[in-house]
C-alpha positions in Angstrom: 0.0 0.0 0.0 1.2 3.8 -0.9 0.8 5.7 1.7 1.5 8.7 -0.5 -0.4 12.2 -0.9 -0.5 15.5 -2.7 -2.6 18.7 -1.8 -2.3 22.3 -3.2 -3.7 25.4 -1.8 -4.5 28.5 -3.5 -5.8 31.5 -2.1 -5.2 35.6 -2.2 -2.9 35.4 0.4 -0.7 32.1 -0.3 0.2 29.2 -2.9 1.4 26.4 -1.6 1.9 22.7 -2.8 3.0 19.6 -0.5 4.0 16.3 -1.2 3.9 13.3 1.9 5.1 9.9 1.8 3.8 8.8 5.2 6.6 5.3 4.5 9.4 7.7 3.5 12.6 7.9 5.0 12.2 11.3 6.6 14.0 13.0 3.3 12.3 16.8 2.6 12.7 19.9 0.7 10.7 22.8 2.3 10.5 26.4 1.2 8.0 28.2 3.2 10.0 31.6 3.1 9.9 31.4 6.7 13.8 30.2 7.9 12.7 29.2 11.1 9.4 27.5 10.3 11.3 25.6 7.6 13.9 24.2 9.8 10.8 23.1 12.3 9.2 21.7 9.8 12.0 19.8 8.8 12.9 18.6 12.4 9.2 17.2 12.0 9.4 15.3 8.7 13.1 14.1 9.8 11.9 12.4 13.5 8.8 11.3 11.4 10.3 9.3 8.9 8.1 11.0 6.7 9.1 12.2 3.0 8.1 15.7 2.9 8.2 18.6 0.2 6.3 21.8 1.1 6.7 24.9 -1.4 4.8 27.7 -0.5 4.7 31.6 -2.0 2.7 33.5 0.9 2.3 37.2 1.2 4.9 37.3 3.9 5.0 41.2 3.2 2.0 41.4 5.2 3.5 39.5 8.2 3.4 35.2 9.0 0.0 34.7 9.8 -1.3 33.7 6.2 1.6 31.5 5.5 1.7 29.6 8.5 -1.8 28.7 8.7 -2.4 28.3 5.3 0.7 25.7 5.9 -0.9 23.8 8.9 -4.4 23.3 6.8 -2.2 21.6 4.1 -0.5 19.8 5.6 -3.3 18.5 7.4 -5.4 17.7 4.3 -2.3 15.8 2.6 -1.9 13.9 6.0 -5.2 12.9 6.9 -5.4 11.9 2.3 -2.4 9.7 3.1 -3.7 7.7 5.8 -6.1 6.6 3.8 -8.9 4.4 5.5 -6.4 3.7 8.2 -6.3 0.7 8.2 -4.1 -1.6 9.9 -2.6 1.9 12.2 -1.8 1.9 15.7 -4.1 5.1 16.0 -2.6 5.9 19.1 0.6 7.4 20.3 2.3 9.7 22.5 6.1 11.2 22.6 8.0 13.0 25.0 11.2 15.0 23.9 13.7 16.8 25.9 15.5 19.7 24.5 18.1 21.2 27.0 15.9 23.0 29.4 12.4 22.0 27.7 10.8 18.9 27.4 7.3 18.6 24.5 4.8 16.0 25.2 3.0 15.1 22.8 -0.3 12.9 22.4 -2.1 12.2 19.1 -5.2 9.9 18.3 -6.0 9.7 14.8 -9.2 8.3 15.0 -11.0 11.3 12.8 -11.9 13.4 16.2 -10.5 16.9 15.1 -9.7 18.7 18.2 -6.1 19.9 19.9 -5.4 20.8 23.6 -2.4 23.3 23.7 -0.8 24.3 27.1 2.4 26.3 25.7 3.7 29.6 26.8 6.3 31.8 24.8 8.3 34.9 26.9 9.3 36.6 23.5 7.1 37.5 20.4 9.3 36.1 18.1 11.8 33.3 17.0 13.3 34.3 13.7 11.5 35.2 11.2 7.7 33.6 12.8 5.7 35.2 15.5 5.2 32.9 18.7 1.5 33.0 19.0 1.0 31.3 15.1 3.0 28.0 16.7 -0.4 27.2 18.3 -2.5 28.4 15.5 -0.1 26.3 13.2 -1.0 23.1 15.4 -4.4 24.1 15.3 -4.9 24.1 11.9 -3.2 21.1 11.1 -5.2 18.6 13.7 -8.2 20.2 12.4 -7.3 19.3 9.0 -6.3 15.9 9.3 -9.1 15.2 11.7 -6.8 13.9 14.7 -6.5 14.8 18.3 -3.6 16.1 19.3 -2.5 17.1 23.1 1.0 19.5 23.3 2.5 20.0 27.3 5.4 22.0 26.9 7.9 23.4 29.4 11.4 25.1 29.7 13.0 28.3 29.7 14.4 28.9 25.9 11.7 29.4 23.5 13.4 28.0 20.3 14.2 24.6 22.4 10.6 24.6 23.7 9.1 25.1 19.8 12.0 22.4 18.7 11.1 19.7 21.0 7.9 20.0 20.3 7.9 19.9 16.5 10.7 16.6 17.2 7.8 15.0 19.7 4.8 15.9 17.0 6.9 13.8 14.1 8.2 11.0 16.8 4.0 10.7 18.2 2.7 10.9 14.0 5.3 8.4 13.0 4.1 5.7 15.8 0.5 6.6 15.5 0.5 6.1 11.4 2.8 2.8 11.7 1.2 -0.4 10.5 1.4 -3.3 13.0 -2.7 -4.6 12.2 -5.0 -5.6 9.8 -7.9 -3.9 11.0 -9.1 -1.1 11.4 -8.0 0.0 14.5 -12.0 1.2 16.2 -15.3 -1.0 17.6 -17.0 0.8 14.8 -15.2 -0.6 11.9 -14.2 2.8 10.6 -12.3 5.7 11.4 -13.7 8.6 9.7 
């Protein structure tokens, strides 16, 4: 089975195109325009095993918002088309990542419940070239799109280690929670919508 996807997005305010291999070998090329969000992204796909290209034109002129969202609903979308009908996942899985001073724990259910409980705090504005407050939006956006749960606890005192770790723990719970180890599907009902 190919657990492969591709989703584009075009609106006013971005273009963006991505291309997952959920089996891949956690190779990526990502452009978002957005240095740190790129390297994130790529700490993501790398501790997820996933194959990831994201290439985005967004109206960063404006400011980060746009882009970064318009990333997380994309991602989502190609995510939740790549699992397919799910069969045969683990559904479940959880990560926890230290990073220096911070630790990310991460919990995700992919069982087609979109929702995501975010207890994060930032003490600056911005890291790089992205603006704190669109990490949570960015999460957001993408559990709603691929229709999973996700849960983020993170702690520590250096804002880019906290973002890090948490990105790394994201990829580490996804790459669990996707594996095949079944041959069901893994719900009571029979389906995971």
């Amino acid at each position: 089975m190919m657990r492969k996807a591709q989703e584009s997005r075009k609106t006013h305010e971005t273009a963006i195109k991505v291309d997952m291999n959920l089996d891949g070998q956690g190779n990526y090329i990502i452009d978002t325009g957005l240095k740190f969000l790129d390297h994130m992204l790529e700490s993501f796909t790398m501790h997820g095993s996933f194959d990831l290209e994201i290439k985005v034109r967004g109206d960063l002129e404006v400011d980060d918002h746009h882009t970064i969202e318009d990333i997380g609903i994309t991602l989502g979308k190609v995510f939740k088309k790549a699992l397919s009908d799910k069969e045969g996942i683990n559904r479940m899985a959880h990560a926890i990542v230290p990073m220096d001073d911070s630790i990310a724990i991460v919990a995700v259910d992919l069982g087609g419940r979109a929702y995501s409980v975010l207890d994060m705090e930032f003490e600056r504005d911005r890291i790089g070239d992205i603006s704190t407050e669109n990490v949570p939006h960015f999460i957001d956006s993408f559990a709603k799109n691929a229709q999973m749960n996700i849960h983020v606890k993170v702690r520590g005192e250096n804002d880019h280690h906290k973002i890090e770790a948490l990105f790394k723990a994201l990829g580490l719970a996804l790459k669990e929670a996707a594996k095949i180890e079944h041959k069901r599907i893994p719900s009571i009902k029979g389906t995971l919508d």
